[in-house]
Legacy VTK file of the C-alpha trace (Angstrom):
# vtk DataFile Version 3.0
C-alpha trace
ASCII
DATASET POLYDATA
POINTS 99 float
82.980 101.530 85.208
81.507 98.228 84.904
81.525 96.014 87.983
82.709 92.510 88.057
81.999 91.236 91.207
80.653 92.982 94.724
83.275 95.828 95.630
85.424 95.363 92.905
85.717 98.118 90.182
87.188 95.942 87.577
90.424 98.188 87.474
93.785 96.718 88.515
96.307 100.300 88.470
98.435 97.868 90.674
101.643 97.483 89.559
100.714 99.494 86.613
98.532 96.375 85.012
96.405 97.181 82.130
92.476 96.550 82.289
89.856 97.628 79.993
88.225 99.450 82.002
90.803 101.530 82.208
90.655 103.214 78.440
87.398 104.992 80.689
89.949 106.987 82.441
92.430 107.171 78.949
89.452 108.585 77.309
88.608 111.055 80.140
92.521 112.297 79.692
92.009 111.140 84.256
95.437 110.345 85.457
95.176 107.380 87.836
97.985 107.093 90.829
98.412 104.222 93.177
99.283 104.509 96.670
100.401 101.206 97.056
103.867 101.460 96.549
106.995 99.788 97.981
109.516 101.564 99.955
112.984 100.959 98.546
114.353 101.225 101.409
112.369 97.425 102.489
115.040 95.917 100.416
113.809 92.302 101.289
109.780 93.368 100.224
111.527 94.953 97.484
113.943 92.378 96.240
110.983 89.910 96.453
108.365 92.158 94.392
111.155 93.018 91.937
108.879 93.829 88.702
106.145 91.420 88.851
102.493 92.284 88.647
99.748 91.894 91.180
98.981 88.268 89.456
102.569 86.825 89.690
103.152 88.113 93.507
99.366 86.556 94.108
101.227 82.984 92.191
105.036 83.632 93.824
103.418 83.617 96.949
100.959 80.830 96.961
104.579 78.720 94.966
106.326 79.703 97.932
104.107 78.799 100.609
104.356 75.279 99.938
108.227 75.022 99.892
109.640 72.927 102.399
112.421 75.498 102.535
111.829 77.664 105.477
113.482 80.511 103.809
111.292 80.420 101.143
108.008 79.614 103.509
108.741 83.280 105.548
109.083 84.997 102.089
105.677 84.187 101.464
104.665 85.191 104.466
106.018 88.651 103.641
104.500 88.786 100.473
100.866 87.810 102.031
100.999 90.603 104.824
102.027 92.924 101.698
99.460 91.615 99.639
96.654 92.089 102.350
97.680 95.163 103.863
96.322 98.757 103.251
97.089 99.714 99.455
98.112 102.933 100.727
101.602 103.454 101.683
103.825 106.078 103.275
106.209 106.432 100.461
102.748 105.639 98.081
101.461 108.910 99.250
105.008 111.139 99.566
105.652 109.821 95.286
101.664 110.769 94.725
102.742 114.991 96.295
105.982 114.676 94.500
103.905 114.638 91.291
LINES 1 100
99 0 1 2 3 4 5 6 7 8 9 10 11 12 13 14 15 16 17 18 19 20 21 22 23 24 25 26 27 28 29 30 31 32 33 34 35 36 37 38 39 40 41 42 43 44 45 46 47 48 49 50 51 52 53 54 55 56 57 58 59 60 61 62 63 64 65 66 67 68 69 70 71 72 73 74 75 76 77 78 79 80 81 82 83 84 85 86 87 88 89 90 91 92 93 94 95 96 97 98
């Protein structure tokens, strides 16, 4: 796996985007499972993720943390701490056994 900058790996299995550096791990037949998964039961982290990729929660949150709407200001805030926390989960690892 080719690196693209210090510490990072090139591979983005976040929110299930696509890299090419993944067809590595296609080609090896290596199944790849991310930790870093919401917990439904957060239903305001999860209402606020919805679908959107690593990219558009990195953009939604940035948008949002220059709203003069308060509301909108401590939504950001909760997608930052989710975006900088650990990438591995509670409910990441219980859906990684369940597999």
């Amino acid at each position: 796996v080719s690196t693209q900058s210090t510490g990072s790996s090139g591979i983005n299995a976040e929110y299930g985007e696509y890299t090419p550096e993944l067809s590595l791990f296609d080609l090896a037949q290596v199944r790849l499972l991310h930790g870093w998964v919401i917990d439904p039961q957060d239903t305001v982290l999860a209402g606020l993720v919805s679908d959107l990729s690593y990219n558009q929660l990195v953009e939604k949150a940035m948008t949002l943390s220059s709203s003069t709407d308060t509301k909108e200001v401590s939504e950001s805030l909760i997608l930052k701490d989710h975006l900088e926390s650990s990438q591995l989960t509670v409910h990441g690892i219980c859906e990684i056994n369940s597999c």
